[in-house]
Structure formats: structure tokens, C-alpha cells
N, C-alpha and C positions, 0 to 999 in steps of 0.2 A: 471094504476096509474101513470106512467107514462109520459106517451100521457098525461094526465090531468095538471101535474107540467108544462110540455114545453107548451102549449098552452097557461095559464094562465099567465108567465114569456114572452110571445110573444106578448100579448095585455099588460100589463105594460109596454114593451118598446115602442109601438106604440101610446099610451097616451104620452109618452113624447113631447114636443111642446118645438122644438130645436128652431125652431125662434124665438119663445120669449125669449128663452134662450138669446138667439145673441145677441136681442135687447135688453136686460138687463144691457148690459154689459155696454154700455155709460152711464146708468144713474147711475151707481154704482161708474164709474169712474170721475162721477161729484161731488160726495161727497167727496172725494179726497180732501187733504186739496193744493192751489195752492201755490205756490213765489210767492213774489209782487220782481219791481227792486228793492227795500231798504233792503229786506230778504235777496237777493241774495248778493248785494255790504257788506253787514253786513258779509257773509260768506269767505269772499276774505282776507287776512293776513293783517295785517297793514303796513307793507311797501313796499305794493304793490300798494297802493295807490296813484289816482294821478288825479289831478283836478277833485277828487268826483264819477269819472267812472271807474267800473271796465274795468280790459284788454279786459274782453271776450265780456262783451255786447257794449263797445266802439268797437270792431273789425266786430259785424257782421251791426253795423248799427241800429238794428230794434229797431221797438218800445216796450216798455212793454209788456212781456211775457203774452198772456192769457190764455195761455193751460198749461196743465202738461209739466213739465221740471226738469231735475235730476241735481241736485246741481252741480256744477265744484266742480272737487276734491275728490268725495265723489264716491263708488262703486256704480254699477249701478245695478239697483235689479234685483233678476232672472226676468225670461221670464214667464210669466203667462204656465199652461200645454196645451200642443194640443187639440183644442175642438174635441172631435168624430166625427164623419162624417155620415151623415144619413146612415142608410140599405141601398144598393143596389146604394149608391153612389161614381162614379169611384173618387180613388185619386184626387185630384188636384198636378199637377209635381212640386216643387219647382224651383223656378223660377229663384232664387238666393241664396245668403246669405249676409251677412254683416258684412264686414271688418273694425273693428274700424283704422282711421286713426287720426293723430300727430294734425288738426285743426280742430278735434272736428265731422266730417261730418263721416257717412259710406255710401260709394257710395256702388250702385249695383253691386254685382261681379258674374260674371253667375257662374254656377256651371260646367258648360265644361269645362271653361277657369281656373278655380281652379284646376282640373284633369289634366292641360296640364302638360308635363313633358319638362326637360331640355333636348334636345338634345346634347349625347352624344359625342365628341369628336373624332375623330377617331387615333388611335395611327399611330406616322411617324414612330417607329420604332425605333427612334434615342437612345430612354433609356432604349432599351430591353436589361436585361443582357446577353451574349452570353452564350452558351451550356455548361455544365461543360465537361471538357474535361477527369479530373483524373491526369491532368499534372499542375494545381496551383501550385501556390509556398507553401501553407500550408493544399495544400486536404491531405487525409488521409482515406485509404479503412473503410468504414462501418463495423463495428461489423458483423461478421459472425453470422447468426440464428441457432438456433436448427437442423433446417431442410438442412440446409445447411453445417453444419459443420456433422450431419451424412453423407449428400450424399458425402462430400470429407474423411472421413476416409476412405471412397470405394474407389475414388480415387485416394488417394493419400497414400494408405497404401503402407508400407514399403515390405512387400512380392510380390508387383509387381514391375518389372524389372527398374529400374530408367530411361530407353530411353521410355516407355510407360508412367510414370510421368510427366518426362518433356515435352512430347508431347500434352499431355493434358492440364499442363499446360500453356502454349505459345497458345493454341488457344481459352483457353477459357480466359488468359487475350486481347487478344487480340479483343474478343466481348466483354469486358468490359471496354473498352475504346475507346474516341471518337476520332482516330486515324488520323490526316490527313496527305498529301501525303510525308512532310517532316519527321514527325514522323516515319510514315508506312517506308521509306528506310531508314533512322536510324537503326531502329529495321532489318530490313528486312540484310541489312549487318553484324551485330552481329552477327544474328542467324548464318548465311552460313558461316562465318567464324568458329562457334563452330560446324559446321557438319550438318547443319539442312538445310533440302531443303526446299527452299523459296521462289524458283525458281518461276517465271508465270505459272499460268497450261491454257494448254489449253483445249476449249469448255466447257466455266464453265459459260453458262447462268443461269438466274433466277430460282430458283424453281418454279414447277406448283403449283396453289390451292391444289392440294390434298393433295401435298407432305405437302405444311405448315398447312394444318384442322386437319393431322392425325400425327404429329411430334410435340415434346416436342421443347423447346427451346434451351435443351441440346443439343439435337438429329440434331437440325438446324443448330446449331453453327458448329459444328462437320461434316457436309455436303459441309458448305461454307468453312470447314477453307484448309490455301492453306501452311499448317509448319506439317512437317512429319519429323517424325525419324524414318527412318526403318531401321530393323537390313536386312543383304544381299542382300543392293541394287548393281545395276550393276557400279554406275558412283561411282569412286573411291572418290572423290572429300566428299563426303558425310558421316556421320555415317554409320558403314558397321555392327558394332554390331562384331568386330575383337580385337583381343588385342592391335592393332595399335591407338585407341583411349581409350582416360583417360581422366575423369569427372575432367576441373580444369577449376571453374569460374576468378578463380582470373587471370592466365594466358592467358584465352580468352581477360579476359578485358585492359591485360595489352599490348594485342597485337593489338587489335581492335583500343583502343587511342594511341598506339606510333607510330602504321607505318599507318594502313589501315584509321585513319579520316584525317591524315597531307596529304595522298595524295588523296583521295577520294571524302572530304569534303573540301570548306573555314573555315580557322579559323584565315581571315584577320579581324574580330569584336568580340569581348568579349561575346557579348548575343550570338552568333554562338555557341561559344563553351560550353557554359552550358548550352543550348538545347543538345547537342551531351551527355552532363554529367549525364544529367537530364534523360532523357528519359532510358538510361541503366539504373539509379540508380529506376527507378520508377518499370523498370521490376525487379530488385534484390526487393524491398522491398514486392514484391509483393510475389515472390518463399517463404521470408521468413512470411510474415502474414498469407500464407494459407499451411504453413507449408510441403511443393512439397515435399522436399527431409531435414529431420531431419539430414542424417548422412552427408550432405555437407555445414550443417550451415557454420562453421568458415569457410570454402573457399567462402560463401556466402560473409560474413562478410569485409572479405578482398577485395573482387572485388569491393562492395562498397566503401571503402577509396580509392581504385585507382581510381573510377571515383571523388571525392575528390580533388585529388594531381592532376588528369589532366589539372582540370580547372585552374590550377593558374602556372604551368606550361606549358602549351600548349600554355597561353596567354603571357608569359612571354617570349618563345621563340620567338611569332611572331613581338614581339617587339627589340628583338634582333635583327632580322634578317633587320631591318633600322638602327642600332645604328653600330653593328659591321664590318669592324673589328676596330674601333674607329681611333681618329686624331691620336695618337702616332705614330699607325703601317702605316697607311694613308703616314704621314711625312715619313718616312722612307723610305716608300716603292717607295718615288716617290724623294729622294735625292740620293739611292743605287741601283737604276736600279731595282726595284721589277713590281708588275703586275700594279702600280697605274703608274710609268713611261711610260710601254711601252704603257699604256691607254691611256697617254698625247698626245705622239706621234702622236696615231692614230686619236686622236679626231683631234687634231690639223692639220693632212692633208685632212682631214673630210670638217672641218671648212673652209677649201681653197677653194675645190669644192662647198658647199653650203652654202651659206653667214646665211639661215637661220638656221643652224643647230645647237641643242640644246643638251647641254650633261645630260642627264636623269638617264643614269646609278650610275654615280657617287656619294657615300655618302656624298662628301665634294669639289662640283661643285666653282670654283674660289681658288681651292688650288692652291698659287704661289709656284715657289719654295724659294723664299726669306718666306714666311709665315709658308713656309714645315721645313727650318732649323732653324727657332726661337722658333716652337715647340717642336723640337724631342731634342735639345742641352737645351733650358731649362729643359725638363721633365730629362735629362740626369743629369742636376747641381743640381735639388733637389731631385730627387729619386735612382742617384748613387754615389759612390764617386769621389775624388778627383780625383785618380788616374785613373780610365774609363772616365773622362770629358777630362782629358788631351788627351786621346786615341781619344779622339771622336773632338778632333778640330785640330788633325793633318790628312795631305791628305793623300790618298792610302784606304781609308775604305771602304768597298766594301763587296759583298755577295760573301761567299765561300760555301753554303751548303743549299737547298733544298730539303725539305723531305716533306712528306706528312701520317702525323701522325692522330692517334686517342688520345684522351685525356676524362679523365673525372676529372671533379670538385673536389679537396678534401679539399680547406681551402680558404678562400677570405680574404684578409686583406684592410678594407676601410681604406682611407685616413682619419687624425683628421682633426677638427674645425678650427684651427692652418692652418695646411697644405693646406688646400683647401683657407682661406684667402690670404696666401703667393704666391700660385698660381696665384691667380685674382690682386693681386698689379702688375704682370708682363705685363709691356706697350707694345705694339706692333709699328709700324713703325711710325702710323700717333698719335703714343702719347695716344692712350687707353688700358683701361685696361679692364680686365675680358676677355679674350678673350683665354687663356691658361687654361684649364680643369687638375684640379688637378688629379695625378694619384692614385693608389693604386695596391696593388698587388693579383693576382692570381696564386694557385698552381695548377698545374694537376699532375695528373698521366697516367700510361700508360692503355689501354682500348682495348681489342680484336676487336672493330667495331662491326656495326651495325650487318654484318651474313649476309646480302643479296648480291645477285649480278644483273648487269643489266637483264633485261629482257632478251636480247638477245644472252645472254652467256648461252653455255650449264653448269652442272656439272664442267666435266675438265676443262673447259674455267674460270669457276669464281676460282675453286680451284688453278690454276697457280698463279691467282691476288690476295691472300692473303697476307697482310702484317702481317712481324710476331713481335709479343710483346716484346718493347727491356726488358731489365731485369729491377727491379722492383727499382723507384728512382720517385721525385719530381722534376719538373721543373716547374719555377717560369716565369712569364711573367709581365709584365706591363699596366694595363690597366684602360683608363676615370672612376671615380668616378660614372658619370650618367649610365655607363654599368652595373657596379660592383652591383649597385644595386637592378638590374635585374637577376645577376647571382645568384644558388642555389644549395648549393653542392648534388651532383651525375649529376647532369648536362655533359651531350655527346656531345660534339664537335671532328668533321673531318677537320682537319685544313691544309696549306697548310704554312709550316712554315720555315723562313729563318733566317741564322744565318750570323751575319756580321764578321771581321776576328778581332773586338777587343772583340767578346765573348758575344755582346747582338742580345738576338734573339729577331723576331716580327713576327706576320704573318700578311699580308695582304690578304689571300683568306680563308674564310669560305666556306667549302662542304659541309656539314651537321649541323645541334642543334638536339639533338635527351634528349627525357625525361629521365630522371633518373632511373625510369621502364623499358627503351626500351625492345620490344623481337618481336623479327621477327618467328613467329609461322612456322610449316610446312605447314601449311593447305593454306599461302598465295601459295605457288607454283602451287595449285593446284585449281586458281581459276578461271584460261581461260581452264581448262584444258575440253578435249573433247573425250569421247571414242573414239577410231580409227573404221573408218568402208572402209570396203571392198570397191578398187577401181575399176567401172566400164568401167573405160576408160581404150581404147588398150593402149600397149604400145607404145614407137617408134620404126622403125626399120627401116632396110637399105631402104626398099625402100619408105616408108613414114616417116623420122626422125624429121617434125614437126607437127606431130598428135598432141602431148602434147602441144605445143602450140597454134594450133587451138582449143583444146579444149577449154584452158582457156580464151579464146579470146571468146569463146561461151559463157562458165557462165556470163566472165561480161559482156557481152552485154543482157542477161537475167536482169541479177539483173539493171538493167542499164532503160530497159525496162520496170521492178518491180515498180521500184523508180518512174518513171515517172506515171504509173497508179495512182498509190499511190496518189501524190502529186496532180493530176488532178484530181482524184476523193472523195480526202479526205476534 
């Protein structure tokens, strides 16, 4: 029954007579009704009007339309449907399409050239944002996950030993951040200053494939990292896991910025120095968001404000360290025979020998001495009284006392609006003014020093050279307005201070500016330090008594020979 329906439906389609179809089609579209030009101009707006022809058929030229044509302005009707295509007959490909354009015409547009795409640009590079580091100014560690905040209560719980905590933690911040090589010694100094070996290790190449197909990420980091705390290592220098060390962040960091960046580090530029701030402060916020050690939060807490206070005093001092000891003590020191006189001196026999020579050291290059005594006798008439001015303009004045003190900050008194005016009215030789810096005053007190000694002094040797704290009293000094400004109480200066014989001191040499925090840790002593190991080489003796020198004449021509491979083959 079947078979009978599809047969029957297969001669009905084959009765159809498509050509005649086809050719129907023009006569169909002859009954169409057509435009004449008068229908058309009729459909055009009225003040568009113009000598009786419209725009469009004035533009193309032609004569009266005699074919079908779709009115300007008006939609243009669909597209009649696809005629079928006989049985057994292949596609014909589209050849085109047709793009309506702005004058009315659709030219041929192939259909590859519709498909073609814009080639894409290649980037320079120039507006790639750079890597996130973790060190922004306003990054801030991601929310801890589920999964992550169980794996660190394992971690970081409180029943395991806090040198196992911290150890963990310092390497695994240390894979979470994109660390480069200024950072990396940054950090790399802190740590060994609080006991942590941080030291280069060597033969630490690459992991194999296996190791990294069959290792976690934890597992990796933990492989690569080169920050250990061990408790009973051999090199004393280091956490020993002994009663000789105690968990104190804030005393790490106080030591790290007062002694170990001022000599280790420049902090001749401002952004120097809050790189240095920054980067400790980013590993403190870090102990505290993933919560390392709960029971040393507030020492936490505080190490952070010290790196705080360092930045605007660390900067502050190095800005000192051009201004001071200012014009007052300058004048003085070079009309009383102090260190800027016998400076004179030498420059000036300097100057004899080499016509081109240039004085660089000096804070206040062209100080006369006619210049030296109109500054230090006026600062004298408006900052003392009557009776020390008189002292101070009769002859005989002269330094009777040299001492070489510590001092620390406890009160600044700025000069007024007033005072600083009255300063600047004082003319100088050639009839100018403004050239005399208003003073004001500083107190100190007395200050145990810094604690350190040279390098090269044993124990006994630095303990002989302690100076001792005279008994407990203020002394007032003199000093430029533009200093004063600079200066902040707890502020440590090592000063090298003289006293004239009518009773006004000055100093002309700074030794030290040390922060208000200062503290000279133990652990500095203990950072060239070297296990001792058994010497191989004979001794001297009577009959070869420079063995010991041959030797050493041996090493450095090794190391000598070293250096040269090196440098040749590196």
C-alpha cells in the first residue's frame, strides 16, 4: 500500500512542467501596473521641486522608465520565494549578493569577498598591563577559601612549635609573590637578621618531570624553598631553637631599619625608602591575614608602625645629613678655630697646588670670614641677650672645651612669623637682605649611644671606648629654622661639640643621626661570623719560620687564578 502512495506522488511531481512555470512568470509581471515620469515627479515632496524634474531622474539621465521600478522613498517589496529546482538538478552556487548603496545602484558583491575578515593587529606590547606583583599600593591578599583556610588551621595551628609556623610561613609567602631581585634581598636580609637561614644553597637545580607529575604545589614550593628554621643547627649565627633566642617582631624590625638598611641599603631617594617599608610591611600583613602566630599578634602589630615611623624618619635624616651642622655653628666654627677653620686652611694650600681645585666637602662653599662674623654676632643680638653680645664683641673668645657627646631630641622650639621677618631685614655687605636664617632652639638630652663598636675592635677594645652618661640635665643649642624643621623629637645625634669661654656652645661635626627607635640587635655581631675549622697548614718553626707566609701567598694566588677563569669564562 505503500509502494502504491509513493509512486503515485512520483508521477504527480513529474507532470509538473517547470518551464512553463518559468515562462509564466514575465507575463504575469506584465500586468503589473507600471510609473509613467509624471506618477513618479507627482511622488517626490513639494519643495523639492525644481525646474519640473525630479532629483533622481534629472541625475541618471535616462529616458522614461518602461519597465517595472519601485517608487523612491517607498520600501522595497520582499523578494518573490526560491523557485524549486528540478529533481536531479545540482545547485546553481550563488554568485553574489546585493548591497544596497547611498545612489540608488547595488553592485555585485561576491560572496568570498563578504566572508573576508579584518586582519587583526598584532599587539607591541606597549599597553600590556605588567604582572601583579602583591606589592601595589592598594593590592590586598584574596579571601581565603574553604579549602584553604582548613589546609592552614593544619598549618598554622597553635600546638605546633611557632619555628615550624614561621617557617612555613616565609616560604609559602614567598611562592605567592612575584618577588624580584630587589625585593628578594630586602626580604632575604630581614629574615637572617631574625635567625633564619637564607643563606644560597647550593646544587639546587631544576626539578625533573616526575618529581613535578607526582607533587602537589604545596609539596613544590616546599622543595624549592631556600628559608629554614631549624632548631640545633651548627652555625651559631642562626635560630638554634636555645633560650638565647626570643620571638620579638617589633625589635627585629627596629633593628633591621635603624642600623642594618642605613648601612646596607641607599636611602639617598624617598621611593628607596618605602620600598624598604613596604615590603617588610607586606610580609607582616601577611603573618597577620593568615593568622601564623595568633599569640604574637600585638608584637605583630607594632613591628608594622615601625615600618611606618621609619619612612619619614629615615627620610628625614638623610636630608639632614646636607643641611647640618647649619650656618650658625659653620660661622663659628671657622671664626674660633673649630673643624670648618682648619678646613680653610687646608683647602686653601690645596687651592695653591692645583689651580683647578674644587671644595665639594663643604656645606657652605664661599664662607668669608667677614660673612662668618655678621652671621654668628647677629644670630648672637637676636637670640641672646644683652649681656653675651657684649661678651661676644670683645677679643680673647676662643674654644676652651671639646667633647664628643651623644644627645637625643626632647623639645624644639621654632622661631615666630615675627622673628624669621626680623632675620631677613638684616643686610649683608653688598646692601642685601634675606641672607641671615632665622634661628630657633633645640633641647637635648643626654643618650647612652648607639651600642655598637667598629668592626675591628674586639669586646675589651670597644668596652675601654665607652663614653659615660653625664648626669641627667637639658642642653639647649641654637639652630637654622629650615633644620629645625626637619628635626623630631627622640631623634639621636653623635655630635662633636665645643664650648667658647663666654659660655655658648656649637657643634660643627656630626658623627651620627640615628632614629628614635635606634637598637643595635646582637645578631648584627654575628653576621660575618664563620664556624672555625681546623688548620691544615704546618706551623712555623726554627728551621722554616716562613711556612705561614708561603702559604698564604699560595691561597691568594689560587683565588687570584679563580677570579681569572671566572671572568674569562663567564
Amino acid at each position: 500500500m505503500a509502494e502504491h502512495h509513493e509512486k503515485k506522488l512520483s508521477r504527480g511531481v513529474s507532470q509538473v512542467d517547470l518551464a512553463a512555470a518559468l515562462t509564466s512568470l514575465p507575463q504575469e509581471q506584465d500586468t503589473i501596473g507600471r510609473y509613467t515620469q509624471e506618477q513618479l515627479l507627482a511622488l517626490r515632496p513639494k519643495d523639492d521641486k525644481k525646474n519640473g524634474v525630479h532629483p533622481e531622474v534629472a541625475r541618471t539621465g535616462s529616458p522614461p522608465l518602461e519597465g517595472v521600478m519601485t517608487p523612491p522613498d517607498l520600501a522595497a517589496p520582499a523578494p518573490p520565494p526560491p523557485t524549486p529546482a528540478s529533481p536531479g538538478t545540482p545547485p546553481v552556487p550563488n554568485e553574489g549578493i546585493l548591497r544596497e548603496q547611498p545612489n540608488g545602484y547595488a553592485p555585485l558583491v561576491a560572496e568570498g569577498e563578504q566572508k573576508k575578515k579584518k586582519k587583526k593587529k598584532k599587539s607591541s606590547g606597549k599597553n600590556k598591563k605588567p604582572p601583579v606583583t602583591g606589592f601595589e599600593e592598594f593590592y590586598a591578599d584574596p579571601p581565603i577559601t574553604p579549602d584553604e583556610h582548613e589546609e592552614e588551621e593544619d598549618l598554622y595551628d597553635e600546638s605546633r612549635p611557632f619555628a615550624d609556623r614561621i617557617q612555613t610561613c616565609i616560604q609559602r609567602y614567598r611562592a605567592r609573590r612575584n618577588l624580584d631581585s630587589d625585593r628578594s634581598n630586602i626580604l632575604t636580609k630581614y629574615f637572617m637578621l631574625g635567625g633564619v637561614d637564607s643563606s644560597p644553597k647550593s646544587f639546587t637545580g631544576g626539578l625533573d618531570q616526575e618529581t613535578l607529575e607526582n607533587s602537589t604545589a604545596a609539596e613544590i614550593a616546599a622543595i624549592q624553598a631556600t628559608d629554614y628554621v631549624k632548631t640545633g643547627t651548627q652555625n651559631a649565627k642562626y635560630y638554634d631553637g636555645s633560650d638565647n633566642w626570643v620571638v620579638d617582631f617589633e625589635g627585629v624590625a627596629k633593628g633591621f631599619f635603624s642600623y642594618r638598611v642605613p648601612r646596607m641599603f641607599s636611602i639617598d631617594q624617598e621611593r628607596e625608602i618605602k620600598l624598604y617599608s613596604q615590603v617588610i610591611r607586606n610580609f607582616l600583613n601577611y603573618v597577620l591575614h593568615h593568622c601564623v602566630c595568633p599569640e604574637y599578634t600585638q608584637d605583630v602589630m607594632a613591628a608594622r608602625k615601625i615600618c611606618d615611623l621609619a619612612e619619614k624618619e629615615l627620610w628625614a635624616i638623610t636630608q639632614l645629613q646636607t643641611k647640618l651642622p647649619g650656618d650658625f655653628n659653620v660661622a663659628a666654627s671657622i671664626l674660633y678655630g673649630g673643624r670648618y677653620k682648619e678646613y680653610r686652611l687646608h683647602a686653601q694650600a690645596w687651592s695653591l697646588d692645583d689651580p683647578e681645585f674644587q671644595d665639594y666637602t663643604s656645606t657652605n662653599p664661599g664662607f668669608t670670614d667677614a660673612e662668618a662674623e655678621r652671621k654668628f654676632k647677629t644670630a648672637v643680638a637676636f637670640a641672646g641677650d644683652d649681656a653675651l653680645f657684649m661678651k661676644t664683641m670683645e677679643a680673647g673668645v676662643r674654644i676652651v672645651k671639646t667633647t664628643r657627646k651623644f644627645y637625643e631630641v626632647v623639645e624644639i622650639e621654632r622661631p615666630s612669623l615675627q622673628t624669621i621677618q626680623e632675620y631677613a631685614s638684616v643686610k649683608n655687605s653688598k646692601g642685601e637682605s634675606g641672607y641671615i636664617k632665622a634661628l630657633g632652639v633645640v633641647k637635648f638630652k643626654a643618650w647612652e649611644g648607639p651600642g655598637f663598636e667598629p668592626e675591628d675592635f674586639t669586646d675589651d677594645e670597644g668596652a675601654a671606648t665607652e663614653l659615660k652618661v653625664e648626669e641627667a640635665g637639658v642642653e639647649s643649642f641654637w639652630l637654622e629654622d629650615d633644620i629645625l624643621e626637619l628635626f623630631f623629637v627622640g631623634l639621636k645625634l653623635e655630635l662633636e661639640v665645643q664650648e667658647l669661654n663666654m659660655g655658648i656652645k656649637f657643634f660643627d661635626k656630626v658623627i651620627g643621626l640615628h632614629c628614635s627607635f635606634h637598637t643595635y640587635l646582637p645578631n648584627e655581631k654575628m653576621v660575618h661570623w664563620k664556624e672555625p675549622a681546623p688548620n691544615t697548614r704546618p706551623p712555623p718553626t726554627e728551621d722554616d719560620p716562613d711556612v705561614e707566609e708561603r702559604a698564604m701567598d699560595a691561597i691568594a694566588e689560587q683565588e687570584i687564578e679563580e677570579d681569572e677563569k671566572c671572568f674569562g669564562g663567564c
